[in-house]
N, C-alpha and C positions, 0 to 999 in steps of 0.2 A: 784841734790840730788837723793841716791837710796831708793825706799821705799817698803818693801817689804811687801805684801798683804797675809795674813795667818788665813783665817776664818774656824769654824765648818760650816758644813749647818744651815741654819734657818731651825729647825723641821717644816714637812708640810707646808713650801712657799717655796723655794728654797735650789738647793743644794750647800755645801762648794764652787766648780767650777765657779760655774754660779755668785753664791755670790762674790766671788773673781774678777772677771771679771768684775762684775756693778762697784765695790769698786774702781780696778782702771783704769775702763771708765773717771766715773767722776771725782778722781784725776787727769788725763791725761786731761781733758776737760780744768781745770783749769790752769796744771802747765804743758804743755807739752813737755816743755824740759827735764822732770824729767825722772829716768828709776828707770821702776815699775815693780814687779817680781811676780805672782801667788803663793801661794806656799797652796794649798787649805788642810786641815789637816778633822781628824776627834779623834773621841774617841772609837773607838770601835763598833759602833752602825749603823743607816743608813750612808751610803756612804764612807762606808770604803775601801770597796772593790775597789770603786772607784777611790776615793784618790789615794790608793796605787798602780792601775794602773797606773794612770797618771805619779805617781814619778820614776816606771818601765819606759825605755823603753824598754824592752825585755821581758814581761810581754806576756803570752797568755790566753786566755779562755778558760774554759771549760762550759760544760753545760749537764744538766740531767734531766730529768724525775722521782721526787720521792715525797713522800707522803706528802700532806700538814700538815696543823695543827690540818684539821679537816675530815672528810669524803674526799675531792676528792686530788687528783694529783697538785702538781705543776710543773711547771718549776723553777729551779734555776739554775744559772750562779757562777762558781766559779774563780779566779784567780790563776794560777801558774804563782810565782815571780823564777828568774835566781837561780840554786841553788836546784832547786826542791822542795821549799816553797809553801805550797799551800793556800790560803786565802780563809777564808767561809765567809761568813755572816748569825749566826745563824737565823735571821730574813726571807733569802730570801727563808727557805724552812718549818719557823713556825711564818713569820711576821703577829701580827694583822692583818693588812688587808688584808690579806686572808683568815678569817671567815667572811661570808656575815652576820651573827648574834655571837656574843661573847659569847665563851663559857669554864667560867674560869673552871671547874671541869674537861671537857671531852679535852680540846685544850694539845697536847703533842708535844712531842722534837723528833717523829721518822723520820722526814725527815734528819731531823740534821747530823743522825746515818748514814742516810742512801748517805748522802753527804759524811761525814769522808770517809765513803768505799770506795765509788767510787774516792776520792783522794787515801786513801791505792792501791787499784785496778791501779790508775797511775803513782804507783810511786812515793809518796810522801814523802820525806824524812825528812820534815818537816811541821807540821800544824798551820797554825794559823787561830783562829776562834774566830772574832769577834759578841760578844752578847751586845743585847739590843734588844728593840724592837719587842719581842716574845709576842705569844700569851696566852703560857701557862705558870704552875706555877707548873711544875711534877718534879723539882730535877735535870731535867736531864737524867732520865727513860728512856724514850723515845727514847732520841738517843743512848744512851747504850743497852738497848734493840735489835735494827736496829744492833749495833754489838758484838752482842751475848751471853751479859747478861740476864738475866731470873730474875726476880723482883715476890717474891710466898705467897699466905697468909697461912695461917695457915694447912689447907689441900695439899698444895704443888702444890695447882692450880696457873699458872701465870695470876699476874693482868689484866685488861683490863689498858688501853691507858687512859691517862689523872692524872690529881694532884690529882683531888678528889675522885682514889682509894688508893691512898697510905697509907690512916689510917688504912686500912688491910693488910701493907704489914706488914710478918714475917722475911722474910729472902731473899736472895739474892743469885744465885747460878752464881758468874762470870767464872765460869772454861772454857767455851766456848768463850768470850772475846777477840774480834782479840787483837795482841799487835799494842799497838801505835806505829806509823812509829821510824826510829831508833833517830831521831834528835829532837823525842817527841812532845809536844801537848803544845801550850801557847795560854792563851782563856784573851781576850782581853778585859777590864770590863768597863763600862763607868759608872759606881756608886760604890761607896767602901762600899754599905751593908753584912751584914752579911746574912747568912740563915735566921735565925728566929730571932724572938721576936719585940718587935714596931720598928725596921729599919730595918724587914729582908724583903723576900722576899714575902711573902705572904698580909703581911699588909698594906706596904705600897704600894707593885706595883701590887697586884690583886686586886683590884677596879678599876685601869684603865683598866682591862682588862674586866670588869663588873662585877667580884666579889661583893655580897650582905656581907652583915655583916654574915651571918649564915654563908656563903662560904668560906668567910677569916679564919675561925675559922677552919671548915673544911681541909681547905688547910694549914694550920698551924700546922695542929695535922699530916697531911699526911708527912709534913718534918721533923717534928719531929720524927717522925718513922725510915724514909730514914734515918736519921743522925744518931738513934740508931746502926742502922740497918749497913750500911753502916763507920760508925766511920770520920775519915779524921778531917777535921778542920774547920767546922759548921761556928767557931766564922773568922774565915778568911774575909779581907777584900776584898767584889767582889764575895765572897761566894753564895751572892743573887742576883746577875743580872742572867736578863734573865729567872725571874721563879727560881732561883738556878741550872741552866745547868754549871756553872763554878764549883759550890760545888760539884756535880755529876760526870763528870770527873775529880776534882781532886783528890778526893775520891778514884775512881774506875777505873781511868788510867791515873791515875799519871801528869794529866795538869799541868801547873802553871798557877797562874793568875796573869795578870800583868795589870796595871791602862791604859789603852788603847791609852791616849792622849799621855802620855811621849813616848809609844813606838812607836807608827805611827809617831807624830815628829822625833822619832831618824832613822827613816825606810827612810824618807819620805828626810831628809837631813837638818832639822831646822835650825839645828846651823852652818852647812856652807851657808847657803840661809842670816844668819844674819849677817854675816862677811862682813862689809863695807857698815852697811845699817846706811840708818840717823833717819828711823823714819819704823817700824814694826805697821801694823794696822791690831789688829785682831777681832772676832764677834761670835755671835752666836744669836738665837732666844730670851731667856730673861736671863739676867746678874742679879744673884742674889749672897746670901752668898754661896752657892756650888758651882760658876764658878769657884772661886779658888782652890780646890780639885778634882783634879782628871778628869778633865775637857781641853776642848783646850784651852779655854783662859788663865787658869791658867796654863799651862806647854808655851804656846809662852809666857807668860808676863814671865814669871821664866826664860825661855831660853834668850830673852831680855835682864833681870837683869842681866844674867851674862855675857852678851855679851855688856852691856855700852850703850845701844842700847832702844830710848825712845821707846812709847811704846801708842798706841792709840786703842780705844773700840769703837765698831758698835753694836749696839745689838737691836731687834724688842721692846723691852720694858727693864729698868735696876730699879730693884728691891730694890736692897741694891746698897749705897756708893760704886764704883769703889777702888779697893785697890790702894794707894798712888805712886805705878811703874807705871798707866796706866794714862797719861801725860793728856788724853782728850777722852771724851767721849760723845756718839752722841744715843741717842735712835729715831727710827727708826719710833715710836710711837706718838712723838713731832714733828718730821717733818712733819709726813701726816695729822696730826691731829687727830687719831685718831690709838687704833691697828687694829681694819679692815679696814680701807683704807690703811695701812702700806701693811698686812697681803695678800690683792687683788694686789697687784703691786708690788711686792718687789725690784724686780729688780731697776725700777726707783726709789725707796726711798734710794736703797742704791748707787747708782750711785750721789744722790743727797747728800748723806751723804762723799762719797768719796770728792766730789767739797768742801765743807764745812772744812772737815781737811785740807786740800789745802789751802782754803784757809786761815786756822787758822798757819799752817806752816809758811805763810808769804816767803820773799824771800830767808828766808835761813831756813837753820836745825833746829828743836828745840837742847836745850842745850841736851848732851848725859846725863847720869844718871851720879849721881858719884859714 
């Protein structure tokens, strides 16, 4: 039997690779006649960059020195894919964790800006930049700024850095604005919000970022402004990840946003990885009603569907009912007994979880879908 192994990372325990690996350890433990194929995915957010290495092989690296989220420097590491593709990960030059204190007003997008450049600077004839995982909630300012917009209040002074000036912006003077490489800008969303309002950017995702209630409000009014100000398509789905960094280039140079899981599966080779498989086992950290929108589970279980191809679920805890394509399902939570003893050893919970489909397989395929 072929069984092919296609997980997100488990958020903060392990990443898509490693997860794929335990997955089919432990199948292979069980069934080891079988041929098991990695095929590690993501959504746009941590370990993209990675993923789509691995699916490269002619993939090289780049690497820079440019401004964090907050006061100091970072390093970030970029991807060029065959083609002159360049792959960011908004996060590795404004990820959370890289404020040693959380700071949802002042944290901005000018590393971001200043990554694009240095892909333009290389020769990039196409961008893709996966968001999530950012620290800030500025529009997308920030890295537009880095390439050469000007963001002004009222007096035609340019703002300082951060979300929580933007309730003073006036106006916006882009005429300085390098042009996007010529094969243009596709920003990769792992959530389908909107800019504003109770599912946009500020409300639901600046409080993880330490946003207080006065702050959210704050930062609400500041995008509100940007979107005045600015025009483009606010209500766009994807619009708000990332703080609103995909609202902010598409606005202001012309991005597309595209749902990050379908594309990384199409980059990455999904649906020829699924050809000839008996049984697809995908995963991520918790399986809830969002898995299926816009997410990896839901674009492998949909590629699955259409490929006649069951269909089986790992996930650190599962929330809501698994949807009726996903043949068998294992939380990660139940086996260790606990989510932090899951959470402290991940690996061995899902290697243990791999043996368990195995051996629910039995000695042959399950039936395919009809």
């Amino acid at each position: 039997m072929r069984v092919l192994v296609a997980p997100d990372s488990f958020k903060g325990t392990i990443g898509a690779a490693d997860a794929a690996a335990a997955l089919a350890a432990g199948w292979l433990a069980a069934r080891p006649g079988d041929e098991v194929t990695c095929l590690p995915l993501a959504d746009g957010g941590e370990g993209t960059v990675e993923v789509l290495a691995a699916a490269a092989a002619d993939s090289a690296w780049h690497e820079a020195a440019v401004s964090g989220p907050g006061s100091a420097p970072v390093t970030a590491r970029w991807l060029e894919l065959p083609g002159g593709v360049h792959v960011i990960e908004a996060a590795s030059a404004a990820g959370l964790p890289q404020l040693a204190v959380p700071d949802p007003l002042g944290a901005h997008t000018t590393g971001v800006g200043e990554l694009l450049g240095r892909a333009l600077d290389a020769g990039a004839s196409q961008i893709v930049l996966g968001l999530g995982g950012v620290a800030s909630t500025d529009g997308g300012t920030g890295a537009l700024a880095a390439l050469g917009a000007r963001f002004l209040d009222a007096g035609q002074h340019e703002l300082p850095r951060g979300g929580g000036a933007l309730a003073r912006l006036a106006s916006a003077d882009l005429g300085g604005l390098r042009e996007p490489p010529p094969g243009g800008v596709t920003c990769l969303t792992d959530v389908r919000s909107p800019l504003l309002g109770p599912n946009g950017a500020a409300v639901v995702f600046a409080p993880q970022k330490g946003a207080t209630g006065g702050q959210v409000i704050e930062l609400e009014q500041g995008l509100a402004r940007l979107a005045v100000v600015l025009g483009g398509r606010p209500a766009e789905p994807g619009a708000g990840a990332a703080g609103g960094i995909g609202y902010g280039l598409a606005a202001a140079w012309g991005a597309e946003l595209r749902p990050g899981s379908a594309e990384i599966a199409r980059i990455a080779g999904l649906d020829a990885a699924l050809a000839g498989a008996g049984l697809v086992i995908t995963g991520e950290g918790r399986y809830d009603q969002t898995s299926a929108a816009g997410k990896v589970v839901g674009a492998v279980v949909a590629a699955a569907s259409r490929a006649g191809v069951p269909a089986a679920l790992v996930a650190g805890a599962i929330g809501d009912p698994p949807v009726p394509a996903i043949r068998r399902a294992v939380a990660l939570a139940e086996l260790a007994g606990g989510a932090a003893a899951a959470m402290a050893e991940p690996a061995r919970w899902l290697r243990q979880a791999g043996a368990e489909l195995a051996g629910w397989a039995g000695p042959s395929a399950p039936e395919p879908l009809a």
